[in-house]
C-alpha positions in Angstrom: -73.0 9.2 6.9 -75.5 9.0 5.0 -77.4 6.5 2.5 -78.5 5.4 -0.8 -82.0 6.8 -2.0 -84.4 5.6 -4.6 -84.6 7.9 -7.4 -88.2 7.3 -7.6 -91.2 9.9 -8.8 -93.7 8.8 -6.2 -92.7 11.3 -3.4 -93.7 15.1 -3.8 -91.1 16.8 -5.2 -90.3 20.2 -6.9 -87.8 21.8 -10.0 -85.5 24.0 -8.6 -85.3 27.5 -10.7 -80.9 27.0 -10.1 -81.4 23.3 -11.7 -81.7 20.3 -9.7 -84.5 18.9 -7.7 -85.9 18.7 -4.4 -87.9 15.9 -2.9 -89.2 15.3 0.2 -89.2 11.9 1.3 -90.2 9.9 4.6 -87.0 9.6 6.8 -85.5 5.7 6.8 -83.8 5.9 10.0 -86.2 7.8 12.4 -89.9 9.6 12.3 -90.2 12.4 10.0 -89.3 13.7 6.5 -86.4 14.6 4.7 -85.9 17.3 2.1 -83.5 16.1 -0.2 -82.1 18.5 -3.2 -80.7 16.2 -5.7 -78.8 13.3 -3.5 -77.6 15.6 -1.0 -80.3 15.7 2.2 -81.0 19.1 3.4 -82.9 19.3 6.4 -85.1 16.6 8.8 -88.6 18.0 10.1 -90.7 15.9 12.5 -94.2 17.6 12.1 -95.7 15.8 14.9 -92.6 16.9 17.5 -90.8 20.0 16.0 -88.4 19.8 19.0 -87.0 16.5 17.0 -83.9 17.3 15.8 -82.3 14.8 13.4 -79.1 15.9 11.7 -76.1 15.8 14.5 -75.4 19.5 13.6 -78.6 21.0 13.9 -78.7 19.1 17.5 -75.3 21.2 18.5 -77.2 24.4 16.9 -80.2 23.6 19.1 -78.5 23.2 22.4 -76.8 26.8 21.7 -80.3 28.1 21.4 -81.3 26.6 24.8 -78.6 28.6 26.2 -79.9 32.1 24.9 -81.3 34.4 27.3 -85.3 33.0 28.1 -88.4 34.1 26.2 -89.1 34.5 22.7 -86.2 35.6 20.0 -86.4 37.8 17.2 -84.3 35.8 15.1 -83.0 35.7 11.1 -82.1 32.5 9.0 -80.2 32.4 5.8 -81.2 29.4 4.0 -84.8 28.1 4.8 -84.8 24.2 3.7 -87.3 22.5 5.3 -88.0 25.4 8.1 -86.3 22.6 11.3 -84.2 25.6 13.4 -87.4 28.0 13.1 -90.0 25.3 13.5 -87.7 24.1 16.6 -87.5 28.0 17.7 -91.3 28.5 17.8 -92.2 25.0 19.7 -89.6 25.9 22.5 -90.1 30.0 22.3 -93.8 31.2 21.2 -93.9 34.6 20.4 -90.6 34.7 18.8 -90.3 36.5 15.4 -88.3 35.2 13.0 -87.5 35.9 8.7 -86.2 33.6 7.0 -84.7 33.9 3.5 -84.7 31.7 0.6 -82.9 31.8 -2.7 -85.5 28.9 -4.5 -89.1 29.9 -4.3 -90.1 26.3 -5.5 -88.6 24.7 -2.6 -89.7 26.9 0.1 -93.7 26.2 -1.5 -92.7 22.7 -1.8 -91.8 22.6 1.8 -94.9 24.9 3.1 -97.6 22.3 1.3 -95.7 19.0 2.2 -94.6 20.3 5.6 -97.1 23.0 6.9 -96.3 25.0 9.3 -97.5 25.4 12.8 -100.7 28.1 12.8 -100.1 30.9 14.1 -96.2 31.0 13.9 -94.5 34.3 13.3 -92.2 32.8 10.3 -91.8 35.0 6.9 -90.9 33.3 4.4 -88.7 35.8 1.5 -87.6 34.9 -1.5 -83.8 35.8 -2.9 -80.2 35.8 -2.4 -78.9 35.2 1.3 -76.6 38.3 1.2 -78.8 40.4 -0.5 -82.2 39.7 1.3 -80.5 40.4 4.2 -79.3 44.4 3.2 -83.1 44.5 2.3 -84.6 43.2 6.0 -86.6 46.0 8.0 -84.4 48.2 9.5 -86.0 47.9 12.3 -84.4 44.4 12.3 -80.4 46.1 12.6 -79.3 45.8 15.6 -81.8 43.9 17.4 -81.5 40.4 16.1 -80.8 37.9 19.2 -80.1 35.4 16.6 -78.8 34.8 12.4 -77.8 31.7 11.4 -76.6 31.1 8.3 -76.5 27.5 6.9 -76.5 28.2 2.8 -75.7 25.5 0.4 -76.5 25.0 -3.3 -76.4 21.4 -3.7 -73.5 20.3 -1.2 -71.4 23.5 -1.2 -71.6 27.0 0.3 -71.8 29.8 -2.2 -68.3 31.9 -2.4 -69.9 35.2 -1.4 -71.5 34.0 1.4 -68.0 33.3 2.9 -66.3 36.4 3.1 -65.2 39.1 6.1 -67.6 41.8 4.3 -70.3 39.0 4.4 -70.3 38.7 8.0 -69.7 42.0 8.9 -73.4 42.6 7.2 -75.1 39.9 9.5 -73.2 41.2 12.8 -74.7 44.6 12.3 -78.0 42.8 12.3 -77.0 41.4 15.9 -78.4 43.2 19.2 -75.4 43.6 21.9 -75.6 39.6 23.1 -76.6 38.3 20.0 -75.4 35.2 18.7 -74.5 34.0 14.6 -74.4 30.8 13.9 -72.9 29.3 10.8 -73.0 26.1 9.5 -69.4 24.8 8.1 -69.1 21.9 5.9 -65.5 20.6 5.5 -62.6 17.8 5.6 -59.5 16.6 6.2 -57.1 19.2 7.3 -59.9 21.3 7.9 -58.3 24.4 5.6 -61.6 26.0 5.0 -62.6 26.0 8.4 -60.3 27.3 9.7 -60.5 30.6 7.6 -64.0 30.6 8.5 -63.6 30.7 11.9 -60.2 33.1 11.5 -62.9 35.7 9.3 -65.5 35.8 11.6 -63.0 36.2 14.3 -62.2 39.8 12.6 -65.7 40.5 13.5 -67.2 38.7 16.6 -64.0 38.2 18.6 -65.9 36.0 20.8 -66.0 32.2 19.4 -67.0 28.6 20.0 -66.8 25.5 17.5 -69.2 22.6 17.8 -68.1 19.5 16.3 -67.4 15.8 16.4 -64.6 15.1 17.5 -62.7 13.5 14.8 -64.1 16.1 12.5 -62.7 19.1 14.6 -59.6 17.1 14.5 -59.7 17.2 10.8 -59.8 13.5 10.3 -63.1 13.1 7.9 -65.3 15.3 6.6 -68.3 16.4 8.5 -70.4 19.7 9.8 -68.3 22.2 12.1 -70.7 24.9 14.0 -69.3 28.7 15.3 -70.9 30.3 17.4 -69.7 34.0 17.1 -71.1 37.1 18.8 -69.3 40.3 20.3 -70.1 39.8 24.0 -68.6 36.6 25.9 -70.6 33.4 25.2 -71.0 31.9 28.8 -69.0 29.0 30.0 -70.9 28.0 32.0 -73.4 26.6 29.0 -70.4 24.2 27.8 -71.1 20.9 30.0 -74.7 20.9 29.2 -73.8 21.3 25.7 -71.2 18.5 25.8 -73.5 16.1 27.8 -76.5 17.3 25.1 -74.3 15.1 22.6 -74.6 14.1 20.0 -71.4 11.9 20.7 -68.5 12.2 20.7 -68.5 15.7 21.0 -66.1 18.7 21.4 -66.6 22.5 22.0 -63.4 24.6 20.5 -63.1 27.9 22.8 -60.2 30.7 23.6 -57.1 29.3 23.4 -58.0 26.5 21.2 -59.8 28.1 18.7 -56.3 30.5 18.4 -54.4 27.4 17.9 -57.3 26.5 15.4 -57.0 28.9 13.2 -53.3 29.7 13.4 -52.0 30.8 10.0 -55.5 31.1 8.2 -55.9 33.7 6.6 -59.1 36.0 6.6 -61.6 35.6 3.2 -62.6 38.7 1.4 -65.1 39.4 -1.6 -61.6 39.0 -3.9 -60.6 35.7 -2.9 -63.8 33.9 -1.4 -64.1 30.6 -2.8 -67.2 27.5 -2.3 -67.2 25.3 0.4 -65.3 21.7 -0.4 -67.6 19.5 -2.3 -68.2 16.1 -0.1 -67.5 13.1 -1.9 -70.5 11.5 -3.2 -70.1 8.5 -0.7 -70.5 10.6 2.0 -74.1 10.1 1.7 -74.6 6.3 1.1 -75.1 3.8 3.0 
């Protein structure tokens, strides 16, 4: 699940304005980098093959991307760590025009020096708050986006106010008709938090999918959950590639189950949003 790191000064690393720091190191299991913020790791980023993708849920947020309609995507990203979902966009869709938003300016220049990237590629980089950099996007950006994801964390934990039914009602109107968000859910047993994700962004793109490990979409350990939410039907016939993608074992949540899922939850607003469950620090050792 994860592993212990040296707390070394060699690698390039950077002070984060929110406290912390982030260091990017060479990956111990595979090729490639991490970007670690404090001991939690963040993202993987294999310069030499951008299509790479390390981290099981970033695989299952990949394979949904396959499945968009062909050509390039005018896309938005909440949360930039190291860049891996819009380095991975640009390898597999050139042309494609993508913002991403960043709440630590430190990190995103540590990434660009230590992990340039690609010439050429259509990737702005701003600088803020997740919720409000994305009021202050183009307008020309509302209602044309094919994809948002958001995958927000400070430290191991996302943000209260990036949680709530008024939240994601401000990224679907960014959405074109068939667009797709995808969020990023970290949580464990009993899965309580998840499930009012899933039961909020429900209220505003009826049409749903959860990507998971199995055990962890059973609520057995703690682990990453990915919805894929938009207001048109996500295609079923995309599900036994997705399934055979892996990473393994693997389970796609649609319909019927994801009503079972999310029976009783209630929907988050601004007044009672709360952080994502803190892992315990084991999680990530090895």
């Amino acid at each position: 699940m994860g592993r212990t790191r040296a707390k070394d000064t060699e690698h390039p690393q950077a002070r984060l304005d929110h406290g912390g720091t982030a260091r990017i190191v060479p990956s111990e299991f595979t090729t490639g980098f991490e970007l670690i913020v404090d001991d939690t790791p963040q993202s993987h980023v294999d310069l030499d093959d951008p299509t790479h993708l390390h981290f099981e849920y970033i695989v299952r947020m990949g394979a949904v991307i396959d499945q968009l309609a062909a050509g390039p995507l005018t896309a938005v990203h909440l949360g930039a760590g190291a860049l891996t979902i819009p380095r991975y966009i640009e390898a597999t869709r050139p042309g494609s025009r993508q913002q991403v938003i960043e709440l630590e300016a430190p990190l995103a220049a540590l990434v660009r020096e230590q992990l340039p990237l690609p010439r050429g590629a259509s990737i702005r980089v701003r600088i803020g708050d997740a919720r409000e950099g994305a009021r202050r996007l183009p307008p020309a950006l509302v209602g044309s986006c094919d994809l948002v994801v958001s995958d927000v964390y400070s430290g191991a934990q996302t943000p209260a106010h990036l949680t709530s039914i008024e939240f994601y009602r401000e990224l679907a109107e960014l959405l074109a008709p068939r667009g797709v968000l995808l969020v990023n859910v970290a949580d464990g047993p009993g899965l309580a938090f998840a499930r009012r994700q899933v039961a909020t962004i429900a209220e505003v793109l009826p049409e749903i999918g959860v990507l998971a490990d199995t055990q962890v979409l059973k609520g057995r350990r703690f682990g990453n959950l990915v919805i894929a939410a938009s207001a048109a039907p996500l295609p079923s016939e995309w599900l036994p590639r997705m399934l055979a993608a892996g990473p393994h074992p693997a389970k796609i949540a649609q319909g019927a189950e994801v009503t079972a899922f999310v029976q009783g939850a209630r929907v988050v607003t601004d007044a009672d949003a709360v952080a994502s469950p803190r892992p315990d620090a084991s999680l990530f050792l090895r």
